[in-house]
C-alpha positions in Angstrom: 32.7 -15.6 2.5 36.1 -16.8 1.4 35.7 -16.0 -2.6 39.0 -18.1 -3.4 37.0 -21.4 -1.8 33.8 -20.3 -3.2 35.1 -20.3 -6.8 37.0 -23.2 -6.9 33.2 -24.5 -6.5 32.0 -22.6 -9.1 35.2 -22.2 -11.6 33.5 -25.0 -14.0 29.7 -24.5 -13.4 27.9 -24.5 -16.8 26.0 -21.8 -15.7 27.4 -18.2 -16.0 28.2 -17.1 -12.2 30.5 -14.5 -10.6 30.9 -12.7 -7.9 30.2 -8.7 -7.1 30.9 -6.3 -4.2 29.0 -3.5 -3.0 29.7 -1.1 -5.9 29.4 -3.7 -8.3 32.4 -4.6 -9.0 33.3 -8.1 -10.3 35.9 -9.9 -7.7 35.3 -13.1 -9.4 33.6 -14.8 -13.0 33.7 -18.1 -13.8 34.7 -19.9 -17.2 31.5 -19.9 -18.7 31.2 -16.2 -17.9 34.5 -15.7 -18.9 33.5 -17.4 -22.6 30.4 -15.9 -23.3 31.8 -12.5 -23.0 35.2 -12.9 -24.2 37.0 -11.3 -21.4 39.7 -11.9 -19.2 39.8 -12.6 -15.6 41.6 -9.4 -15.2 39.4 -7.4 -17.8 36.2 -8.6 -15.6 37.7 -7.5 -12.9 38.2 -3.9 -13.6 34.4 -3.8 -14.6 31.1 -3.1 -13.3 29.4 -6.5 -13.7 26.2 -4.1 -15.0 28.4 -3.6 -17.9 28.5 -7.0 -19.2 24.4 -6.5 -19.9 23.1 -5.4 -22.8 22.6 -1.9 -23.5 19.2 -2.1 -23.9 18.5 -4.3 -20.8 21.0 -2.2 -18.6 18.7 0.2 -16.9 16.0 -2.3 -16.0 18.7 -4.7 -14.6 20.5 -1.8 -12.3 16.8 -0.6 -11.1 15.9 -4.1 -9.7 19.3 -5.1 -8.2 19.3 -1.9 -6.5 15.2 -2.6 -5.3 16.7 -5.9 -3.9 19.5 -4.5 -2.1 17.0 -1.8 -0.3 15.2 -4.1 0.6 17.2 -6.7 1.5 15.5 -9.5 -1.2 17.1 -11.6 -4.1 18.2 -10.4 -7.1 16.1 -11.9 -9.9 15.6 -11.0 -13.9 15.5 -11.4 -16.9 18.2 -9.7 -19.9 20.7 -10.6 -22.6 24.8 -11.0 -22.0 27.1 -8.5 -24.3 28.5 -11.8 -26.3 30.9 -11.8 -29.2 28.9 -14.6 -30.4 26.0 -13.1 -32.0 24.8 -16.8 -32.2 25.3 -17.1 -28.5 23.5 -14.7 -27.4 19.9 -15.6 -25.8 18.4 -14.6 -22.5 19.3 -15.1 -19.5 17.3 -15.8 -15.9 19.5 -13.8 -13.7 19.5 -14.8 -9.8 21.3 -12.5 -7.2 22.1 -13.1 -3.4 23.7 -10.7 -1.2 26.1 -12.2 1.7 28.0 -10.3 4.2 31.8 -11.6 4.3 34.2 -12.5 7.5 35.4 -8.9 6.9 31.6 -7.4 7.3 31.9 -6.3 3.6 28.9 -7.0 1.0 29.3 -9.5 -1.4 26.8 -10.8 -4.3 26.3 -13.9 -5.6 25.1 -14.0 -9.1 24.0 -17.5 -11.3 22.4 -17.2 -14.9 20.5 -19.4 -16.4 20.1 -19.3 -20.5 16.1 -19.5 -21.1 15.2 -22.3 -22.9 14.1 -21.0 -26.7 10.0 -20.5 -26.9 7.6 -19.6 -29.3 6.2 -17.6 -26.3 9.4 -17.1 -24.4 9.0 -12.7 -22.8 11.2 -10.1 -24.1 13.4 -9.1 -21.1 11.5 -6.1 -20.8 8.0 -8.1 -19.9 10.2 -10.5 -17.6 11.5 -8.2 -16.1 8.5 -5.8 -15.5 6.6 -9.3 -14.1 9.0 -10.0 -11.8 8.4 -6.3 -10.6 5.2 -6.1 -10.3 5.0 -9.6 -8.6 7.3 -8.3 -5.8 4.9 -5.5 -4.9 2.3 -6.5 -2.2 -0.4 -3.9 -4.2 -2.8 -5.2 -6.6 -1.0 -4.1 -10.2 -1.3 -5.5 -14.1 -0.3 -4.5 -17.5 -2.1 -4.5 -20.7 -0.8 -4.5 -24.5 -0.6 -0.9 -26.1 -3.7 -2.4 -27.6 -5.5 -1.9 -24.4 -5.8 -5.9 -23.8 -4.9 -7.2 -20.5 -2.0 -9.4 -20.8 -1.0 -9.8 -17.0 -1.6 -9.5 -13.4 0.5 -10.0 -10.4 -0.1 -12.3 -7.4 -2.0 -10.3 -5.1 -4.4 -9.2 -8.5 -4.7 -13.1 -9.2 -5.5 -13.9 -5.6 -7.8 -11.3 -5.2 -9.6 -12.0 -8.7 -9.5 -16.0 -7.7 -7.8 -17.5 -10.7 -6.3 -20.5 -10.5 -2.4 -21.3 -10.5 -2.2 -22.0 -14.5 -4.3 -19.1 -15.4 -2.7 -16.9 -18.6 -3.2 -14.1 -17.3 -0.6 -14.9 -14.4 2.0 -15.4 -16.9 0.7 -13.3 -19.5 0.5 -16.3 -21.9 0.4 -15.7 -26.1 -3.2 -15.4 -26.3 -5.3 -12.7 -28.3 -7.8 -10.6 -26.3 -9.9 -7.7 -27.3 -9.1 -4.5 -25.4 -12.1 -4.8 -23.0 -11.8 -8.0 -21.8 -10.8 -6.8 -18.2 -14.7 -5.6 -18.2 -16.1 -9.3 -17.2 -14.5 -8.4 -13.6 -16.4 -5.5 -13.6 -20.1 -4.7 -12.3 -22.7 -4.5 -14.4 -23.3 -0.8 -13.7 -19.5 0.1 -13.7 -18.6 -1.3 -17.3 -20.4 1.0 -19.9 -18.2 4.4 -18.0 -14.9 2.5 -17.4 -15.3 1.0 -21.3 -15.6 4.5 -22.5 -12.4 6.4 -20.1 -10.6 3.2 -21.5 -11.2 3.6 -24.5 -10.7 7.7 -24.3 -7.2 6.8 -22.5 -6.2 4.5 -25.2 -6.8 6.8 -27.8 -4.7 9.5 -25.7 -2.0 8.0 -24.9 -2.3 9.8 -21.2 -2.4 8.2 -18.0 -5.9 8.2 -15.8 -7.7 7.3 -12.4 -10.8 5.5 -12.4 -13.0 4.3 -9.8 -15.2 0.5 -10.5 -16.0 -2.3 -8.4 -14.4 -5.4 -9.2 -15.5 -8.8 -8.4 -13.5 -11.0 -5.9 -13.0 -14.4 -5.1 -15.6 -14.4 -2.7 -18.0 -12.9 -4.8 -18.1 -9.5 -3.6 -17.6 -6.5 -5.1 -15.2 -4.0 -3.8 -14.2 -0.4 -5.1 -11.0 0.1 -6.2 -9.2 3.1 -7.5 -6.7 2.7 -10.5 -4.0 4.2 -11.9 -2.7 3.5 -15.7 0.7 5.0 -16.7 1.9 4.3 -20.5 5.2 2.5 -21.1 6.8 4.0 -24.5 9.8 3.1 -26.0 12.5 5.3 -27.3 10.4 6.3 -30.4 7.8 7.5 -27.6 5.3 5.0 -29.0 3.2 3.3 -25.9 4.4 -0.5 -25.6 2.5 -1.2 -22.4 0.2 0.2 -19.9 1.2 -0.3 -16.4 -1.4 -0.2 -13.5 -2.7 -0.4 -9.7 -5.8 -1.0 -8.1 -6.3 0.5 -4.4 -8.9 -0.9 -2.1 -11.2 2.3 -1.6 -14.3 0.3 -0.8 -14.1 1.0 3.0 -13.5 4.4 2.1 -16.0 4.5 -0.4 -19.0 3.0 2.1 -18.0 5.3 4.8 -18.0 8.3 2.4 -21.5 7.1 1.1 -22.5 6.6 5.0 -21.3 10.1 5.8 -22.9 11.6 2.7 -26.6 9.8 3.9 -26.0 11.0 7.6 -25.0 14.8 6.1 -28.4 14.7 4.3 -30.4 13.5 7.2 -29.1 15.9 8.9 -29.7 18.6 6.7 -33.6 17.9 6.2 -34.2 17.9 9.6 -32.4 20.9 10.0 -34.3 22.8 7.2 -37.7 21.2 8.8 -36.9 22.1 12.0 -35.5 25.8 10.6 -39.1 25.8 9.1 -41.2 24.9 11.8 -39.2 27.8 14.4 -39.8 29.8 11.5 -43.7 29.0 11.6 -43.7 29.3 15.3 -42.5 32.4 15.4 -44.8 34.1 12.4 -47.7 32.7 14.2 -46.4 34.0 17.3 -46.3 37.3 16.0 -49.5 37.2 13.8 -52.0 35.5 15.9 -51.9 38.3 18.5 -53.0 40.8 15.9 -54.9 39.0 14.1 -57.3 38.0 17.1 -57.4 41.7 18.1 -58.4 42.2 14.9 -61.6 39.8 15.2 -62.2 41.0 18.6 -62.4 44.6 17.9 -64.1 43.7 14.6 -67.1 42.0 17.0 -67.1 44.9 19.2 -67.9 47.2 16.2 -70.6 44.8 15.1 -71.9 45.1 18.4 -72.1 48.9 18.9 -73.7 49.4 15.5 -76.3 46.9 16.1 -79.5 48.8 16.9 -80.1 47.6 20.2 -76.6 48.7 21.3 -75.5 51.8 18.9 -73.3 53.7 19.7 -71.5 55.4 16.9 -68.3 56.6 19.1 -67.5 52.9 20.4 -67.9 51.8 17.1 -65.4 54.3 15.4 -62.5 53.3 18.3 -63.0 49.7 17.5 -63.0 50.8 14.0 -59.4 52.3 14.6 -58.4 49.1 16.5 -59.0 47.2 13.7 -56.9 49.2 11.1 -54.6 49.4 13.7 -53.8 45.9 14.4 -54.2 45.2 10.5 -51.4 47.5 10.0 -49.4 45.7 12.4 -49.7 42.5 10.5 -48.8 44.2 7.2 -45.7 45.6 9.4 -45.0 41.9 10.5 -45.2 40.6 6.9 -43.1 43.0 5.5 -40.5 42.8 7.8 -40.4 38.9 7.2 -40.3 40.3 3.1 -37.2 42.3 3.6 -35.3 39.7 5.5 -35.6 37.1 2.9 -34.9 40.0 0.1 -31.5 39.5 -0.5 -30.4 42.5 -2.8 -27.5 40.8 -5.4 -24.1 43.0 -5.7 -23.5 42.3 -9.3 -20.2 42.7 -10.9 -17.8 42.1 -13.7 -17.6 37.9 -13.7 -16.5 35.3 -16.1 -18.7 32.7 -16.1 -16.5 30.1 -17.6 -14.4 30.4 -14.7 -17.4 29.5 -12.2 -18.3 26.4 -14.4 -14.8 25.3 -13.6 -14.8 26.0 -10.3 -18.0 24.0 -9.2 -17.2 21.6 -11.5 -13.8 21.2 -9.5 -15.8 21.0 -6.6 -18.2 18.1 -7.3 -15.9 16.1 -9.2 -15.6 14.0 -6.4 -19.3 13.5 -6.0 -20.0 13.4 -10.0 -17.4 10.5 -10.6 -18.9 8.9 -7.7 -22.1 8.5 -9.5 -20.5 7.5 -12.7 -21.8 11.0 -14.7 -19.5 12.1 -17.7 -19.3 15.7 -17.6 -18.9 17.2 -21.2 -17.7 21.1 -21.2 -18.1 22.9 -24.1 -17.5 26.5 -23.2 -16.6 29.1 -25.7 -12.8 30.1 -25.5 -13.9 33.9 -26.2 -17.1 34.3 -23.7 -17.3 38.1 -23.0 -18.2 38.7 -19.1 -21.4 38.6 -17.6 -23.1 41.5 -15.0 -23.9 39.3 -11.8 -23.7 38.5 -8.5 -20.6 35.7 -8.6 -21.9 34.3 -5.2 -25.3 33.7 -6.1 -24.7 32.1 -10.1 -22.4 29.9 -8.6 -24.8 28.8 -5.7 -27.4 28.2 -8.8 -24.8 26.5 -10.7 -24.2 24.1 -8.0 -27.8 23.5 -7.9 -28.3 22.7 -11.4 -25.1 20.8 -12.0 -26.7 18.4 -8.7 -30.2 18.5 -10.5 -29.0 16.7 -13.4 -26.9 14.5 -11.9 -29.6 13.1 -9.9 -31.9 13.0 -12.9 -29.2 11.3 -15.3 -28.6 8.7 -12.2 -32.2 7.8 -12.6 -32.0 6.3 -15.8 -29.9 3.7 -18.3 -26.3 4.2 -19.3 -24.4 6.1 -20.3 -25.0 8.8 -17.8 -23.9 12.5 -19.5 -23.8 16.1 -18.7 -23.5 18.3 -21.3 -22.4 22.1 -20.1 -22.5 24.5 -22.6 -21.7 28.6 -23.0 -22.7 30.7 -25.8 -23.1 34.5 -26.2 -25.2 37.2 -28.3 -24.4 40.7 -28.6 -26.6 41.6 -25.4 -26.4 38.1 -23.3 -24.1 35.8 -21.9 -25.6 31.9 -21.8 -25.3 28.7 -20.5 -26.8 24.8 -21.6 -27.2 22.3 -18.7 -28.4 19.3 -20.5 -28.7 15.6 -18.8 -29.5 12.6 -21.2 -31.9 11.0 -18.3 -35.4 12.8 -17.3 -36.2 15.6 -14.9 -36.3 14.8 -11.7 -39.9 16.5 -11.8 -42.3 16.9 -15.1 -41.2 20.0 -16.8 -44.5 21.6 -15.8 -43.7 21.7 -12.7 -40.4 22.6 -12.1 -40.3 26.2 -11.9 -43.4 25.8 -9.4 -42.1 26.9 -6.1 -42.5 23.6 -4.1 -42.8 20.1 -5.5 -43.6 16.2 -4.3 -41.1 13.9 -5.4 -41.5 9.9 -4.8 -37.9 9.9 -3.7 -37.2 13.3 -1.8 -40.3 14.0 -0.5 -41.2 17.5 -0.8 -38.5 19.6 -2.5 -37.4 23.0 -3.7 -37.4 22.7 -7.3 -35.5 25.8 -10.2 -38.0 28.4 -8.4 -35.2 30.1 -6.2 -32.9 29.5 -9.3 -35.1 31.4 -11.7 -35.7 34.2 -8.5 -31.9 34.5 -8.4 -31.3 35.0 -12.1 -34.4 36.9 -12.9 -33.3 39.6 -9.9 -30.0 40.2 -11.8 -31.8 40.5 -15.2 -31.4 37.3 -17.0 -34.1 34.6 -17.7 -34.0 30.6 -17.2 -36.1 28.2 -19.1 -36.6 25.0 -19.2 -36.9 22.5 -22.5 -37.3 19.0 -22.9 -35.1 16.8 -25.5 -36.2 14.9 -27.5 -35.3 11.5 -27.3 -35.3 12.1 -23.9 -33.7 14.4 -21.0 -34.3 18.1 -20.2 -32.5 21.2 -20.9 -32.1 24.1 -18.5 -30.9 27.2 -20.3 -29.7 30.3 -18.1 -29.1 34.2 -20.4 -27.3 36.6 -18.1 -26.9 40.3 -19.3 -23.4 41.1 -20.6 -21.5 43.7 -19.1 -22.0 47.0 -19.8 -25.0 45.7 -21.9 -28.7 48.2 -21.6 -29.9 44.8 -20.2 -28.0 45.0 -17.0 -29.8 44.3 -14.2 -33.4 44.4 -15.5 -35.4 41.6 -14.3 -36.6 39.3 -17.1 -39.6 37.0 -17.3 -38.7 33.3 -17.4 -40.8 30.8 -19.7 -40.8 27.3 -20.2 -41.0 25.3 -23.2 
């Protein structure tokens, strides 16, 4: 690229254009450059052509330049020239195109264009953060500090169906209320993403969430997003910045996955039951028909055509004998199912958070709010770590399945508490049970839905073994209440089995 050819072409262009190597550099600047900013062809020259931008538009400009030349794509945004005319200055649309010259050196072509004066003509800072977000082949918007959705890029808008003139392609000068986004949402998604919105607004901090989002084609697909706040200097939020990630294959084979898992794991348990059933009946029929046979056999030497006192007495013997074996059988089945707990020292805030941790995943999936209120100061509890956190995780997936059942919003509620011999925790669900109250400490229960389930039996087993008690409360205005008291350590209650009651 010969710049001495190039620039007689461009020498009386009324458009500001010049020229830039590698570094930046300006080689060349035409007259209306060369105006606007007061400066000699020899002044340009010894300058960084970044340095005829405004402060305050600066960073953004050297950011997207450098994107382009990365990734080898046109230069394009949006700032104000340093002018000496204050009355000359007005924004600019910047255009850049790299060139390699005869010499194999880079060179860039700049051309500005002044923006035409609008009522609704962008800051630099919104063009600018358009442009970028246009550029990137993800799904990504930005809303007002507000919370209002002002844009969306192309791949958002193509995805979402709206037409070429649509506003929110060009984030027109239109009021919207901060949870106007939630029309694109599904029904069942809108009430939990309205309320971490909201939450996020009012925090200032950035957050994921997961909804389904209506397409084009009228299906809904899950996306994962992402909102970061943009602040000024004065660390005031001006905008919120965001992407959306297609999760919903993901998402269906995770569900898909889940269903198989728990397929799998009844027909494990029934089939774990009936070896189990097989092999007490196994073991007890044989004793048990000895049992009827010697039992005849005494019946028959006693009778008074047939007595015989001595027969009698050996069958007699058989009979206690193969009784005892039984008993023997029975027990032994007893002692292998009677686990002893080790308990210790624990801190029973820390095991909230922990299975918490570990069913976040599965608890944001089902669109639950989880709601911790644990006491800061909880003395430790006396218990088995292992087995609270096994009844944790049981109760924590108890109520989610019973809040699932019913309307928005879908909340758990886990709360600690102590007393001067006791250590206790709250896990309350705004929904129902998933059986009547009655029934729930009942060993085995029929649910529509499950079939025939386990219900808080082994949970009440597990805490009353370690000395604490578990009831069971209904709410009123609806939901259930399952309270857990653990002795404290060191406390005279340690380890003494407690009764449980229900309310």
């Amino acid at each position: 690229m010969d710049t001495t050819v190039l620039g007689a072409f461009l020498e009386y262009s009324p458009n500001p254009t010049w020229l830039a190597d590698s570094d930046g550099r300006c080689v060349y600047a035409n007259q209306e450059l060369r105006e606007i900013t007061a400066l000699s062809e020899a002044q340009l020259g010894d300058l960084n052509w970044l340095e005829l931008v405004a402060e305050e538009d600066r960073q953004m400009s050297s950011t997207l330049w450098q994107e382009a030349r990365i990734h080898h794509q046109p230069y394009r945004a949006r700032f104000f020239f340093r002018a000496r005319d204050s009355a000359r200055r007005s924004a600019v649309d910047a255009v850049g195109t790299g060139h390699i010259a005869p010499d194999g050196s880079e060179v860039w072509l700049f051309t500005a264009i002044v923006s035409i004066p609008s009522r609704n003509a962008l800051p630099p800072v919104e063009a600018n953060l358009q442009i970028t977000l246009n550029s990137l082949p993800a799904q990504a918007w930005y809303a007002r500090a507000s919370g209002a959705l002002s844009f969306v890029n192309g791949a958002t808008a193509d995805y979402l169906g709206l037409p070429s003139d649509h506003p929110l392609r060009f984030a027109a000068d239109f009021e919207a209320p901060w949870n106007a986004h939630l029309v694109f949402l599904h029904p069942e998604d809108r009430p939990t993403s309205s309320r971490n919105w909201a939450e996020q607004i009012q925090t200032g901090r950035p957050r994921n969430d997961q909804f389904r989002v209506l397409g084009a084609d009228g299906k809904y697909r899950w996306f994962l997003t992402r909102a970061e706040p943009l602040k000024d200097s004065d660390g005031k939020v001006k905008y919120w910045v965001g992407v959306n990630i297609d999760i919903d294959d993901k998402k269906r084979a995770r569900e898909a996955l889940d269903a198989a898992r728990e397929r799998i794991g009844r027909a494990t348990q029934s089939a774990a039951i009936a070896e189990l059933s097989a092999s007490l009946s196994d073991r007890i029929v044989q004793p048990l028909a000895a049992v009827v046979a010697n039992t005849r056999a005494a019946l028959n030497w006693l009778s008074s055509d047939n007595l015989n006192i001595s027969q009698a007495n050996a069958a007699l013997k058989g009979v206690v004998r193969d009784g005892m074996s039984v008993g023997n059988i029975v027990h032994e089945m007893r002692q292998f199912f009677d686990r002893r707990p080790n308990p210790r020292a624990i801190d029973l805030n820390t095991l909230i958070e922990q299975v918490i941790s570990l069913q976040a995943l599965d608890v944001r999936d089902k669109g639950v709010a989880v709601d911790c209120e644990l006491k800061p100061d909880l003395p430790v509890a006396f218990a088995d770590a292992a087995q609270i956190q096994q009844v944790l995780f049981n109760l924590l997936e108890d109520a989610c399945e019973a809040t699932c059942r019913f309307e928005e919003p879908k909340k758990l509620t886990l709360r600690t508490d102590f007393t001067d011999d006791h250590v206790s925790l709250e896990v309350e669900n705004n929904g129902g049970c998933v059986t009547s109250v009655e029934h729930m400490l009942e060993a085995v229960v029929a649910d529509e839905s499950r079939g025939t389930v386990v219900t808080l039996a082994i949970s009440r087993s597990i805490i009353a073994a370690q000395g604490g008690a578990l009831e069971a409360i209904r709410r009123e205005g609806g939901g259930t209440c399952v309270r857990i008291e653990l002795p404290r350590f060191n406390s005279p209650q340690a380890a003494v089995p407690r009764s449980v009651r229900i309310s």
